[in-house]
C-alpha positions as semicolon CSV with decimal commas, in nm:
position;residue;x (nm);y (nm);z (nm)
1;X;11,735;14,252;14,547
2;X;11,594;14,240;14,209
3;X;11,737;13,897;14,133
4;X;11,843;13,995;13,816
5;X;12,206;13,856;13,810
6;X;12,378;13,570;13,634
7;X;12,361;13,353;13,877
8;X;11,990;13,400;13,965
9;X;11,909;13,357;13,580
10;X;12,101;13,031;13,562
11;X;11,891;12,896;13,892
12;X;11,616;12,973;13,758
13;X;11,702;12,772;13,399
14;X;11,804;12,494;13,587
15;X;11,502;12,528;13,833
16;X;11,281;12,497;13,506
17;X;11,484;12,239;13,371
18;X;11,402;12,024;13,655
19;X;11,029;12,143;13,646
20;X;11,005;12,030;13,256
21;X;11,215;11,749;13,342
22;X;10,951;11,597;13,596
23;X;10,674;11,709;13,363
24;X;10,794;11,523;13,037
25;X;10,842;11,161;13,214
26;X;10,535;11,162;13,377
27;X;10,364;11,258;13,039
28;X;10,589;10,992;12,835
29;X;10,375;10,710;12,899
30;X;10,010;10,922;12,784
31;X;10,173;10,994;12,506
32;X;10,308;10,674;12,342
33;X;10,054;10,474;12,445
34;X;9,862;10,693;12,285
35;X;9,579;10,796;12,537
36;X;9,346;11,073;12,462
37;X;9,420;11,383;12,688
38;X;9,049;11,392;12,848
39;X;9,214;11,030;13,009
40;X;9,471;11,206;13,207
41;X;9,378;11,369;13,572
42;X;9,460;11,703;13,491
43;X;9,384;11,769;13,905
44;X;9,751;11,618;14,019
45;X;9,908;11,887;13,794
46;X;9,948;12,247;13,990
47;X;10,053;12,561;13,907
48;X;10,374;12,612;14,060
49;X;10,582;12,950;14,089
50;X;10,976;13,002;14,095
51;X;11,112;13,122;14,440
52;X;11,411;13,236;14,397
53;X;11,710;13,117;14,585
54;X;11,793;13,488;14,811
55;X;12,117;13,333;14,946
56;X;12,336;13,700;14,991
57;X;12,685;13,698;15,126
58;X;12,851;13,999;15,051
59;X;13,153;13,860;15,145
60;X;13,165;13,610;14,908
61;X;12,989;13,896;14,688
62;X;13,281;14,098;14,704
63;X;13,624;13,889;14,755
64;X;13,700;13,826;14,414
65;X;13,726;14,218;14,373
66;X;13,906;14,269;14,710
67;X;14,165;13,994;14,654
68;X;14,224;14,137;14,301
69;X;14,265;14,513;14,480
70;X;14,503;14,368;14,699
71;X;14,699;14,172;14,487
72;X;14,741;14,496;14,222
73;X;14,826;14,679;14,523
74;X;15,077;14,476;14,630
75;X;15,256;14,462;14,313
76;X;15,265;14,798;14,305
77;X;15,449;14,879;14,650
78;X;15,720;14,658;14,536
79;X;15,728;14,793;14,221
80;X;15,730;15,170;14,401
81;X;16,022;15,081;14,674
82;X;16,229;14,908;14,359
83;X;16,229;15,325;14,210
């Protein structure tokens, strides 16, 4: 999977939320206190890389469209046996 679906876009936003998050309070006290940057240890800071979350159930994929097929199909017997 490509990972290219809603809900993979809005983990990864919330994913990077977090990451700026964590990134923004430790830097809060450099930064009004004022300290020059070649004061902070740049060495505790890593790169880090999304993984995405590759959670797949096509069942819970694909219920909302089978309970929606079922439910028109329904209605329509009873409609058909009312003729």
């Amino acid at each position: 999977m490509a990972s290219t679906n809603m809900i993979a876009h809005l983990d990864f936003i919330e994913t990077l939320t977090k990451f700026h998050e964590k990134l923004r309070v430790a830097f809060y006290s450099d930064v009004f206190d004022k300290r020059p940057a070649d004061s902070i240890d740049w060495g505790q800071y890593d790169v880090k890389f999304y993984e995405p979350n590759t959670n797949f159930n096509l069942f819970k994929t694909l219920s909302p469209t089978l309970l929606i097929t079922i439910l028109i199909g329904l209605v329509a017997i009873i409609k058909l046996k009312r003729l």
